[in-house]
C-alpha positions in Angstrom: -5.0 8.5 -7.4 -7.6 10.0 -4.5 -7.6 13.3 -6.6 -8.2 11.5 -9.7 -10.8 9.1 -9.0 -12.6 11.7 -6.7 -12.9 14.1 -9.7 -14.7 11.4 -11.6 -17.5 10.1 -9.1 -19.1 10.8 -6.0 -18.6 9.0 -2.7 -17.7 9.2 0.9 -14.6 8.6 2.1 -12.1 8.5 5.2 -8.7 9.2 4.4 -6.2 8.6 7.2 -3.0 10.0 8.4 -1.1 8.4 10.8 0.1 9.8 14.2 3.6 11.0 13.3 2.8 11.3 9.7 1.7 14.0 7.4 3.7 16.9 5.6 6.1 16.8 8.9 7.6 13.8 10.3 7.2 13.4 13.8 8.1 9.4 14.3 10.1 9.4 18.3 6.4 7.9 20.4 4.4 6.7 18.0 3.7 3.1 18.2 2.5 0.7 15.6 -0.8 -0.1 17.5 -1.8 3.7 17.0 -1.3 3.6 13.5 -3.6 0.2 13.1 -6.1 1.7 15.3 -5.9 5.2 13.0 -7.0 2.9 10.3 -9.5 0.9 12.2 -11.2 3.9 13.6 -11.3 5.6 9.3 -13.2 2.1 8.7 -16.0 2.4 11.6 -16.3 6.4 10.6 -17.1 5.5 7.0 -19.4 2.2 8.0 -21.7 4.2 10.0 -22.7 6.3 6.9 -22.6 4.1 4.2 -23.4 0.5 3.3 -20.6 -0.5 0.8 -17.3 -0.4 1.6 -13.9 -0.3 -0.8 -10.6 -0.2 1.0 -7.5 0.8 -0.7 -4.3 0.7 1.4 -1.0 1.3 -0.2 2.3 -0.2 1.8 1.8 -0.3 5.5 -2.1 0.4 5.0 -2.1 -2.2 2.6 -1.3 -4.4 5.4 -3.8 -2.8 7.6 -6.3 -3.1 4.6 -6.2 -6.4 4.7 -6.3 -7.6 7.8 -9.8 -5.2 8.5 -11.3 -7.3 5.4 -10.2 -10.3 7.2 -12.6 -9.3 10.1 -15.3 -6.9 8.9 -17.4 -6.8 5.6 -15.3 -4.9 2.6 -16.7 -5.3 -0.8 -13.8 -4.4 -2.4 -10.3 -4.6 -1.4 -7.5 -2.6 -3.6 -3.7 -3.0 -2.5 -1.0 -0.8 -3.7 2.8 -2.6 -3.2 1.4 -4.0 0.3 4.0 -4.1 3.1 3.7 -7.9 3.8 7.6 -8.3 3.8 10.5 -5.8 2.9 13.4 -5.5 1.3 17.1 -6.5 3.2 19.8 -5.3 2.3 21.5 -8.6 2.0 19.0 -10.0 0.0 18.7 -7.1 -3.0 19.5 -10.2 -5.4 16.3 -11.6 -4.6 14.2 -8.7 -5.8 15.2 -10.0 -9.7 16.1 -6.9 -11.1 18.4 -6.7 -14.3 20.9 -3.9 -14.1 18.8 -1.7 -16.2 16.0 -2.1 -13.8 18.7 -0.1 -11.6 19.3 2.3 -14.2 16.1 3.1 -14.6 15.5 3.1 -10.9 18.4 5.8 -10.8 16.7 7.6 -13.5 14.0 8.2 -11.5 16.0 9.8 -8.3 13.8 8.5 -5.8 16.5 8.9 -2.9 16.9 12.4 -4.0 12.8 13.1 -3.7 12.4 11.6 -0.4 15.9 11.8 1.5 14.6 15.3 3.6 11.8 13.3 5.0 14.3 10.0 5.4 16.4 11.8 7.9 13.5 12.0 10.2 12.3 8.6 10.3 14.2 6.8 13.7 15.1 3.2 14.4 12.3 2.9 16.7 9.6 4.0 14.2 11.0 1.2 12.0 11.1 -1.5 14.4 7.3 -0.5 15.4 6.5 -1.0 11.6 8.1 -4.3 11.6 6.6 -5.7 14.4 2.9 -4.5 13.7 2.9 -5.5 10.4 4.0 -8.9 11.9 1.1 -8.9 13.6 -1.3 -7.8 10.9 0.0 -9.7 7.7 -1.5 -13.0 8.0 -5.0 -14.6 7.5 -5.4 -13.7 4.0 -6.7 -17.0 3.2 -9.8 -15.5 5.0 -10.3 -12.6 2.9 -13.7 -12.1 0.7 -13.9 -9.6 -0.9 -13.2 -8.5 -4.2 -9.4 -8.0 -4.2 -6.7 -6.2 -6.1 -3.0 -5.8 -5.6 -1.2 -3.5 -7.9 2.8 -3.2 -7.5 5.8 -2.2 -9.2 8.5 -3.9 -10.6 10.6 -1.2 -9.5 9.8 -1.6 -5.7 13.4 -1.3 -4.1 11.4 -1.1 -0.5 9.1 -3.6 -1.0 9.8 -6.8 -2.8 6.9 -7.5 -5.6 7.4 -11.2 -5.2 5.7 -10.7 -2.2 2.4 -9.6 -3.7 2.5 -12.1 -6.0 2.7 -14.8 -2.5 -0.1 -12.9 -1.2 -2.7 -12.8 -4.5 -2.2 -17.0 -4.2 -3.6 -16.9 -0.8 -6.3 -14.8 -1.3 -9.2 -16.3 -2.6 -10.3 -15.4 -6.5 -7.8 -12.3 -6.0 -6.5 -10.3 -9.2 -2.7 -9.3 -9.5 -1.0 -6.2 -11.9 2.7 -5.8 -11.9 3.5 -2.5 -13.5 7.1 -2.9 -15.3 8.3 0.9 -14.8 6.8 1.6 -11.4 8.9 2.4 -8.2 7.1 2.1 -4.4 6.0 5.5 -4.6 3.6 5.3 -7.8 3.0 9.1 -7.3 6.8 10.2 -8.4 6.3 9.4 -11.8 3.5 10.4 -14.0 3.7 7.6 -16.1 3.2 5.1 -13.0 0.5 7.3 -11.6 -1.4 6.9 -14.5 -1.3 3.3 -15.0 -2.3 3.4 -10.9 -5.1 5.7 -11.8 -6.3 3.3 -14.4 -5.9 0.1 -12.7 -8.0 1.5 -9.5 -11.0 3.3 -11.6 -11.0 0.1 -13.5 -11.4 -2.1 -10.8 -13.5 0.0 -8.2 -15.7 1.5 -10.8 -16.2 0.1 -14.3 -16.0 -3.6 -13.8 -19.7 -4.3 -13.9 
C-alpha cells in the first residue's frame, strides 16, 4: 500500500520497524514498551516537519495508532485489522466463518508463506504483545480525527468483530470489511488492491 500510494503523491513520511522486527526476526529482549516508544518517536520525527499528520497502523500499530490520536493531534487516522483483541483457539467459532470461508482461507496458504518467520517468534514476544496492547487499546471514545478501519473477513489472527466494537466507540468513524481478505492484505493481490483503494480513497480523494 506504502509503495502504491507513494507512487501517486508526494509527502513525508516515517515508517517504523520495530526492535526485533524487519527481514530477520530477532524477538528473545525486546519488550512491548520499545515497540510503543518505536512508534511514538516515528510520530514526533514526522510532527517536527510537517503540520498535518495521517497515521496508518496495521495490527499491533493499529493499536499504537490509536492510542497516539488519543493524545496528540492526527488528522486522519487509517487502521488496517487493528490488534484490539485476538483470536483463541477455543473460541475459532466466534470468528463466524462458514466452512468455505476456511476453504478459501486454505486456498490462500497463509501458514505456508509465513511459517519460516513463525518459528522465530518466542512465548515471551507474545506475551509482551498481549500485555502492551492491554495497555494501549482503550480510550477510543476520545479519538478525533478522521478515522478508518479496514479488515478482512478472513482474519484467522485477528477477529473482525473486533473492529467493528471499535468503529462504535470512535466518534463519526468509517468501517470496510473486505469479504476475501486474510490479516496479511499484502499475500493476495486481489486484497492488496481493494487495501490500496480504500486508503487512497480515504487519505487522498475525499474532499
Amino acid at each position: 500500500m506504502f509503495v502504491y500510494l507513494k507512487s501517486r503523491y508526494e509527502f513525508e513520511y516515517e515508517f517504523p520497524v520495530y526492535p526485533g522486527h524487519g527481514t530477520v526476526l530477532d524477538l528473545k529482549k525486546v519488550t512491548g514498551d520499545e515497540w510503543y516508544q518505536e512508534a511514538w518517536d516515528a510520530y514526533t520525527e514526522l510532527r517536527k516537519r510537517v503540520n498535518r499528520i495521517y497515521v496508518i497502523g496495521f495490527s499491533m500499530g493499529g493499536v499504537f495508532g490509536a492510542h497516539i490520536a488519543q493524545k496528540e493531534n492526527v488528522e486522519k487516522l487509517l487502521l488496517i485489522a487493528p490488534a484490539f483483541d485476538y483470536t483463541k483457539i477455543t473460541k475459532l467459532g466466534e470468528l463466524g466463518l462458514t466452512p468455505t470461508h476456511f476453504s478459501e482461507h486454505m486456498k490462500l496458504n497463509m501458514y505456508g508463506k509465513i511459517k519460516g518467520r513463525v518459528k522465530d517468534i518466542p512465548f515471551r514476544a507474545f506475551q509482551e504483545f498481549k500485555a502492551i496492547v492491554e495497555t494501549k487499546k482503550e480510550g477510543l471514545e476520545n479519538i478525533s480525527a478522521d478515522t478508518l478501519i479496514v479488515h478482512g473477513k478472513l482474519d484467522l489472527l485477528v477477529p473482525y468483530k473486533s473492529s467493528i466494537r471499535a468503529a462504535e466507540r470512535i466518534p463519526g468513524a468509517g468501517l470496510e470489511l473486505l469479504d476475501s481478505a486474510p490479516h496479511l492484505f499484502a499475500y493476495t493481490e486481489e486484497s492488496q488492491l481493494e487495501l490500496n483503494i480504500s486508503a487512497e480513497r480515504f487519505l487522498f480523494k475525499d474532499g
